[in-house]
N, C-alpha and C positions, 0 to 999 in steps of 0.2 A: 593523450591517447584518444581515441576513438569510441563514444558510449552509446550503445541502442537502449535509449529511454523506453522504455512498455510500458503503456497508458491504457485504463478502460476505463471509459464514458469522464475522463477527467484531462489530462492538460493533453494538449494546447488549446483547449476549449472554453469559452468564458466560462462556463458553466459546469460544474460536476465536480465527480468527488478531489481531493488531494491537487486540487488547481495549483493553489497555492505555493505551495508546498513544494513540491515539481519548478514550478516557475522562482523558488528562490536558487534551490539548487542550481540549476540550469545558471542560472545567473550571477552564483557565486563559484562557480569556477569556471570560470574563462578563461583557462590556460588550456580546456578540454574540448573538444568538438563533439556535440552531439547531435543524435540522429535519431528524430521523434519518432515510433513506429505508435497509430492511435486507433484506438477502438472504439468508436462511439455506440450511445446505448439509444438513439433518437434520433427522428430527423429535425427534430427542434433544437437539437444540442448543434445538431449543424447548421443549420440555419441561424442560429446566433452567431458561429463563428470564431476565432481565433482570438488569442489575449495577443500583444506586440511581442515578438521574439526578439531574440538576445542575437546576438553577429556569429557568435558562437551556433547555434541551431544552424546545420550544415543543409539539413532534407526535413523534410512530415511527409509520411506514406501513411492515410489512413485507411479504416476500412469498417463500414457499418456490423453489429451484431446482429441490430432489430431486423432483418433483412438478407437475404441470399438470392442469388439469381440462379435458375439452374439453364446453363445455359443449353440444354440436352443433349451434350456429347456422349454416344451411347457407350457404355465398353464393352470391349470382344470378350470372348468365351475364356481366355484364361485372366484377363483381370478382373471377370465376374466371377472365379474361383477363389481369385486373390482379397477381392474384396469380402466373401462369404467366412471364407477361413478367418481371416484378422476380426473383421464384423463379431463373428461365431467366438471366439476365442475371448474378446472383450465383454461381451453380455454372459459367457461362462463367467468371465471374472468377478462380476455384480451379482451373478445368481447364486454363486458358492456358499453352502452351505457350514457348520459348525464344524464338518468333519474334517480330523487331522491326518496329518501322514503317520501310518505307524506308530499314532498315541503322543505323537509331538506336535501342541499347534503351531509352535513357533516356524518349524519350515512347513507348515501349510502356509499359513500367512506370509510367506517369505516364495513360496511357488507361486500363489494366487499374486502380489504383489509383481514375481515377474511376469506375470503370461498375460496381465494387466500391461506391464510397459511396453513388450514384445507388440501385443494386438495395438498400441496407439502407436509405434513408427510403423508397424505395419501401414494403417491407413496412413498415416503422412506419409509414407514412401510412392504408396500409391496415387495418392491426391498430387504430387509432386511430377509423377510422369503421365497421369492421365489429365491434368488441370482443372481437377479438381470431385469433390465426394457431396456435392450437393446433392445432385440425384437420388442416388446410392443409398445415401442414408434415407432418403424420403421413400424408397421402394419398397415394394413387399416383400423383396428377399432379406431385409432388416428386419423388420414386423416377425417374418418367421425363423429367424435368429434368434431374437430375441426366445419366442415360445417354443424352440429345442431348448434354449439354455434354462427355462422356467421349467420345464417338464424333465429335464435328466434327472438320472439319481444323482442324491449329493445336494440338491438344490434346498435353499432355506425356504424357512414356511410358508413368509411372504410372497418367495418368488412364485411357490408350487400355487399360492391361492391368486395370482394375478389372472384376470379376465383380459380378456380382446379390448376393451377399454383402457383397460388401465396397461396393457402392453402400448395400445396405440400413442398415449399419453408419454409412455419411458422413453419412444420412439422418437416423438414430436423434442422433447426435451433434449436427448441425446445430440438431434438434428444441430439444434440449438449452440450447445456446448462445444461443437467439435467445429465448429464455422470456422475458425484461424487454422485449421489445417490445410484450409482451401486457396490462402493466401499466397500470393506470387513475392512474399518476403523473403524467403530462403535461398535465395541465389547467392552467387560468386561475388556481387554488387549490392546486395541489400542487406540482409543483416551476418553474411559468410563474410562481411568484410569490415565490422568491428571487432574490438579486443575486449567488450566487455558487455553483457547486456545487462541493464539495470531495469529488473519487473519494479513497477510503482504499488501493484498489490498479488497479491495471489491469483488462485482460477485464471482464468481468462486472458489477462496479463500477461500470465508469470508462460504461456503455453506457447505461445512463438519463440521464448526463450528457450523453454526446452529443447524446440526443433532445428535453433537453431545451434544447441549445441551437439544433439545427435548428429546434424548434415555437418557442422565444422568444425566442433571441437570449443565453440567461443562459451568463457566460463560464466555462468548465470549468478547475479546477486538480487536475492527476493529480499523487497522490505513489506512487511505489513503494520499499517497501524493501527487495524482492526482487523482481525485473524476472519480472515473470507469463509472459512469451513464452519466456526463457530456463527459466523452471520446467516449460511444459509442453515443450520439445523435449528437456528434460533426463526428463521421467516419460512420454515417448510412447510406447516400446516395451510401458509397462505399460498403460496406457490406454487404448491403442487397438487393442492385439493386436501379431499380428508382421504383419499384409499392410501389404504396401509402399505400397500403391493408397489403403490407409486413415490412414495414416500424414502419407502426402504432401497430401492433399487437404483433410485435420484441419488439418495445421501451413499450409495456402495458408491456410486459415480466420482463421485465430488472426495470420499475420501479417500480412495484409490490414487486418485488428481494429485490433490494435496501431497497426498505420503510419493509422488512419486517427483513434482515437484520440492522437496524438500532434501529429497536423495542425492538430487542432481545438481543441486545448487552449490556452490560453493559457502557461502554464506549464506546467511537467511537474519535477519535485523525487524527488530518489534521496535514498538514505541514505548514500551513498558515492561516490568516486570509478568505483569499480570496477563499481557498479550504473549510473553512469552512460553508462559507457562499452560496457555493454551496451546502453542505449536510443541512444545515438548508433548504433550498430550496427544496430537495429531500424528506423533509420529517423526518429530523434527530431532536428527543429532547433539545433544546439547552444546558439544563440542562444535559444532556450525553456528549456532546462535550468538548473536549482540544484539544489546539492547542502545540503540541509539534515539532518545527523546527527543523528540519535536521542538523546529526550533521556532521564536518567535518574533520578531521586530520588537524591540523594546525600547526604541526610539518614542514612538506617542504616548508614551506611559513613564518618560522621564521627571517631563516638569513635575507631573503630581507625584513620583516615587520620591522626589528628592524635597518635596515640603507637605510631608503628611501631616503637619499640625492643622492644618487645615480646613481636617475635615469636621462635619456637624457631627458631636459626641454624642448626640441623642439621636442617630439614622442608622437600620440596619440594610444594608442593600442588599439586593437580591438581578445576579444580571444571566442572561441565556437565552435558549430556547424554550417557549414553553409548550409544555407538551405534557402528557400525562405519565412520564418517565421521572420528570424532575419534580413531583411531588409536592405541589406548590399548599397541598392540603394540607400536610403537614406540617408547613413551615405558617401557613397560616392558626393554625390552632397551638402552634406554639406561640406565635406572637400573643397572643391573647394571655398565653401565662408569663411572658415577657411587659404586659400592658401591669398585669396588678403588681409586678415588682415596679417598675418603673413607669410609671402614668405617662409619660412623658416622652416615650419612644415613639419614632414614627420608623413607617415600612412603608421600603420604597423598592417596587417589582417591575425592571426594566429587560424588558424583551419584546419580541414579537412571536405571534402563534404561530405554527410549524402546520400545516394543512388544515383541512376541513374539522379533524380530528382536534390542534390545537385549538384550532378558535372555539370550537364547541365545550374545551377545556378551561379558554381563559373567562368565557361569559361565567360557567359555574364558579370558577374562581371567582371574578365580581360576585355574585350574587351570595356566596359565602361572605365574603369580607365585609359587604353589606350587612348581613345579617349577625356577624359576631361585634361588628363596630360600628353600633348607629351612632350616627351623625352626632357629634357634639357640637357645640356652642357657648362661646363664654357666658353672653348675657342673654337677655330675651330676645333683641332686638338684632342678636348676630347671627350669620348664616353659619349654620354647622359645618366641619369638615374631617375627614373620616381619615385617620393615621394610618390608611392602606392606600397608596395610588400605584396605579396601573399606569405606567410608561414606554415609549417606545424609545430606542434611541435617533438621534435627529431631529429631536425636539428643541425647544428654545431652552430649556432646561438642561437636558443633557446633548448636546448637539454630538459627542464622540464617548468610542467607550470610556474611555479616561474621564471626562468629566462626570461619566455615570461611577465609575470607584471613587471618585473623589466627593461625591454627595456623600457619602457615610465614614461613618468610623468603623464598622465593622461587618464584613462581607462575609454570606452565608448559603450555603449548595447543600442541598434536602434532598438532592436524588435519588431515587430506588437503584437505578441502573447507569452507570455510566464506563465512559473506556478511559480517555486520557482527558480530563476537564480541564479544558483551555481558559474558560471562564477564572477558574482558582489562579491557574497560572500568571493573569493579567491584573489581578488584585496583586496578586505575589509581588509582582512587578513596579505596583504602586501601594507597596508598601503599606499595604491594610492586614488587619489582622482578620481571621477566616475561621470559620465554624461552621465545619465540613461532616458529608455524611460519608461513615468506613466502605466506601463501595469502587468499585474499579480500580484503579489507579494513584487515588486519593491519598492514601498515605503514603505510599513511596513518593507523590511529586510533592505532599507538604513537610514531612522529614523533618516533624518535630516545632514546625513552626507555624504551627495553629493549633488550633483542636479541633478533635477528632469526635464522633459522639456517632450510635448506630443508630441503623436508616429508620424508617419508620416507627421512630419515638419523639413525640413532640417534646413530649418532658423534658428529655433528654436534652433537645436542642434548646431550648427555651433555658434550661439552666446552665449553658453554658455560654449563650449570651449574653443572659444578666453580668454573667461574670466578668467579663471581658468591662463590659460598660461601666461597670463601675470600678474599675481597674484600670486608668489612660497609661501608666506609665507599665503596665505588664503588655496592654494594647500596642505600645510605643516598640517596646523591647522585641515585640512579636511582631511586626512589621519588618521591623529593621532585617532581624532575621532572615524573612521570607521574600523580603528584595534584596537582599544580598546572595541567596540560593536558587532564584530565577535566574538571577544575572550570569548565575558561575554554571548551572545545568539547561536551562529551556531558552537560550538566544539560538537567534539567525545563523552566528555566528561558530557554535561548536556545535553544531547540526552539520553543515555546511565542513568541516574539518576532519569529522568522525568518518563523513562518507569518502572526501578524499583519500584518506588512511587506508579504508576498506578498500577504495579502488587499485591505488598501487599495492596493497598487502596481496589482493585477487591476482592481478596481472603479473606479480615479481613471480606467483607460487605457481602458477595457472597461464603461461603466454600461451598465443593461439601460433602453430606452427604451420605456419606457410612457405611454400617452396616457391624460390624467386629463379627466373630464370635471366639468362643473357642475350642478346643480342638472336646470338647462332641460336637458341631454345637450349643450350648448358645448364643443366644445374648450377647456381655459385652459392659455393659455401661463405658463410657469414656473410649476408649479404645487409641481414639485419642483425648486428651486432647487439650485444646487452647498450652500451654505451649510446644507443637512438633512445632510451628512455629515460636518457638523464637531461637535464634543463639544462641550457649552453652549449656553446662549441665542444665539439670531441673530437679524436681523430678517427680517419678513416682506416679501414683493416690496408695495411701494406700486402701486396702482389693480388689484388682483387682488380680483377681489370673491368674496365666502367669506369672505378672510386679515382680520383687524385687524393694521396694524402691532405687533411687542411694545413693551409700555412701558419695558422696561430697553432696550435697543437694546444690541449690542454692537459691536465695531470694525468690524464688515462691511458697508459700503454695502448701502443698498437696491437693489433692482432697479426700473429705472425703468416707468414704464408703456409699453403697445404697444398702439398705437390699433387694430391690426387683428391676427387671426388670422393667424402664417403655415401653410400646409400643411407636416405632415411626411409623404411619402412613403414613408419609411423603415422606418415604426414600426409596427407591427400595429396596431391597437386591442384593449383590453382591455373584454370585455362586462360580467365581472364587479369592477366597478372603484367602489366607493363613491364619490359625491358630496362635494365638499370643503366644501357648504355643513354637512355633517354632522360637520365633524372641528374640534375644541376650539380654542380661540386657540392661536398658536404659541407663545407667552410662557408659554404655562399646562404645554406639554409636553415631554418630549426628544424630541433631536433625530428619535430611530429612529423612537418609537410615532406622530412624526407621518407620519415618509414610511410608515409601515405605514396610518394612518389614510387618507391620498390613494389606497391604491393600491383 
């Protein structure tokens, strides 16, 4: 089949989020064709450039966020109606205040929720025949949209106290947000002519998916591995400024988005339990939801999973990013009640600092660790050294992450805040035993095969590392474990299997109905049979003219003939749609290139 991958600011780009990730999928299934559609968030993200693509990557159509041109195509007097209306009707939907219909919120929120979807294909309907709503949004007739929808009755408090600034700020933002409706992707040719589009995250992503199932019917699957809605109310204060007015009517924006991308979707896939149960929160079906975990290469992390005796039984490690989330304070003042049980422990902190913010984290780190653990020395004449180093990986010491798990016997994560920690995962992997803080994800991905102990208590951690250390054959038992339950949940490989599943589960429920025509412009019935989506030879429908039945024939009955045309009402017509008298015998091709042939 045919998959329109949605990408923001991440693959095919060296650089950015869920690169990764993206680029394994892609490349473990190669029975599929796909068709990059990318958003970048930079012009340095482009200017870096592309990872190497797979044979499979058919097209990349990108298109910048950070950036719009407005080319000033003016509109006439009824598309500047048309824009006012949908405009006027979407900033009502953000401005809507607590009141219900007739003492019922539920169908308030179920009106405001549609006159929210109604005003966004409005504007894509319009951006689509006029080429585009750059302008538009940047005008003053938005600005004083916006301030009817703040000033009507009905309006929340917020809205009624927003100033000309803080209007102009919603405005500027709005601009922002609605940029991919401007895009020349929704054609007969661009994304109206895949069977499936696969958003790689929510917002902005997940928004060409939308339009393109509104213009064709093609069924949407959103994954997130970090729920987009909860990221931005967790980064609003910095985003949006401190006005309240701007705050509120941003986050009406984004979760209107969400709830209506999640409506639309066929599926919707987290990383987690705990990502899930923020989209349930947002408004997601549960009955839509799968959880499919992140997969990993578990290849560089074999030799040390399969001989963990190896490790130094007095080293506890410590590997990530640092940053002032992963709590490395904590993990440091436990160590010290780790040092009077056991003198003899050494702590080893292998990462690199995450911004200006990290490094200014991991210097106070030194100068803590300094300060709790001066300098020893055996004798007089020996130079002291401090049971806390500060490492990066790619050093002579730990040249790869694996050889950094394999410096300790037992690996440890102090985080305050985290989502799905990859770090525990790759310990899991090689087969270390783990002394994790209950936060994010944490215990559903360690499931009994480590311990658990809550965030910000040193005590806490510190005694249950003693424990472990002095314990190799509970150490041993707990390893084993936790690389036996990587292997079975967080590979490459049933990552990669899960979303297959999802893709033909979408497609078999969900096909996109396209009307093929003949030769003369005839309708022909069954032109694309069920039998183009099975792997191998099949036969052609008998008295279908164009098809030759195949000569090898396989198990699957023919379709029989249909003396007359029925009408589908349902089905758009497709104008740009090849003749089937032009497309090869079925016998001669696979399954895909012929349903690519019909269309």
């Amino acid at each position: 089949m045919r998959i329109g991958l949605l990408t923001e600011g991440g693959y095919p780009y060296v650089s950015g989020d869920a690169m990764l990730w993206c680029d394994r999928l892609v490349r473990g299934l190669g029975q599929h064709e796909f068709d990059v559609y990318a958003l970048s968030r930079s012009e340095r993200q482009e200017d870096e450039g592309w990872v190497p693509l797979p044979p499979q990557v058919g097209r990349v159509r990108t298109a910048p966020l950070w950036t719009a041109e407005d080319h000033g195509t003016g509109y006439g007097r009824r598309a500047r109606r048309r824009f006012q209306e949908a405009y006027g009707d979407l900033a009502a939907s953000l401005c809507a205040g607590p009141a219900d219909v007739a003492g019922r919120p539920e169908e308030a929120s179920a009106t405001e929720a549609d006159r929210f979807a109604n005003a966004l294909y409005g504007l894509a309907e319009l951006a689509r025949e006029e080429g585009g709503l750059v302008g538009a949004l940047r005008s003053e007739s938005a600005v004083r949209a916006l301030e009817r929808a703040c000033r009507a009755p009905g309006a929340s408090q917020a809205a009624r106290e927003a100033g000309v600034p803080d209007l102009l700020g919603v405005a500027a933002h709005l601009e922002r947000a609605l940029r991919p409706l401007s895009l020349d992707w929704y054609e007969d040719d661009g994304l109206g002519s895949v069977d499936l589009c696969h958003a790689a995250s929510g917002g902005a992503a997940a928004l060409p998916g939308l339009l393109a199932r509104h213009f064709h019917g093609v069924p949407l699957l959103v994954t997130e591995y970090g729920v987009r809605l909860r990221t931005h109310y967790l980064a609003a204060p910095e985003s949006t400024g401190s006005a309240p007015a701007v705050r509120a009517l941003v986050a009406a924006f984004h979760g209107r988005l969400t709830a209506e991308i999640y409506r639309r979707a066929e599926r919707v896939t987290s990383g987690n339990a705990h990502a899930r149960r923020w989209q349930e929160r947002c408004g997601a079906d549960r009955a839509k939801l799968r959880t499919v975990h992140p997969g990993m290469d578990a290849a560089p992390f074999a030799e040390v999973g399969e001989a963990p005796e190896n490790a130094d039984p007095d080293t506890l490690v410590w590997v990530g990013r640092i940053e002032p989330a992963k709590d490395l304070v904590s993990l440091l003042h436990a160590f010290a009640e780790v040092r009077k049980e056991e003198p003899t422990t050494r702590l080893r902190i292998i990462g690199a600092p995450v911004g200006p913010e990290g490094a200014a984290y991991l210097a106070h780190c030194g100068a803590l660790a300094a300060q709790l653990f001066p300098d020893e020395a055996a004798g007089p004449h020996a130079v002291g050294d401090n049971p806390v180093s500060f490492e990066e990986i790619g050093g002579p010491e730990t040249p790869t992450p694996a050889e950094a798990y394999a410096s300790g016997a037992v690996t440890v994560l102090s985080s305050v805040v985290e989502g799905f920690p990859i770090s525990l995962v790759e310990a899991m992997l090689c087969a270390r035993a783990t002394v994790s803080t209950d936060v994010g994800a944490v215990v559903e991905v360690i499931g009994g095969t480590g311990l658990v102990v809550p965030p910000r208590n040193p005590r806490a951690l510190a005694k249950a590392c003693v424990a472990l250390l002095r314990d190799p054959e509970r150490r041993a038992r707990l390893g084993a474990a936790a690389r036996a339950r990587a292997l079975e949940l967080f590979t490459a490989e049933q990552n990669i299997a899960a979303f297959h599943g999802l893709y033909l589960e979408i497609v078999a429920r969900c096909p996109v109905r396209r009307v093929v025509l003949d030769g003369a412009g005839e309708l022909l019935p069954f032109a694309v049979p069920a039998e183009a989506r099975v792997a191998g030879r099949w036969t052609a429908p008998t008295g279908v003219p164009g098809l030759s039945p195949a000569s090898a024939v396989s198990s699957v009955p023919s379709v029989p003939s249909v003396p007359s045309v029925p009408s589908v009402p349902s089905v758009r017509p497709v104008s740009a749609v090849a003749p089937v008298s032009e497309v090869s015998p079925v016998s001669a091709v696979s399954p895909v290139s012929a349903v690519k042939g019909m269309r």
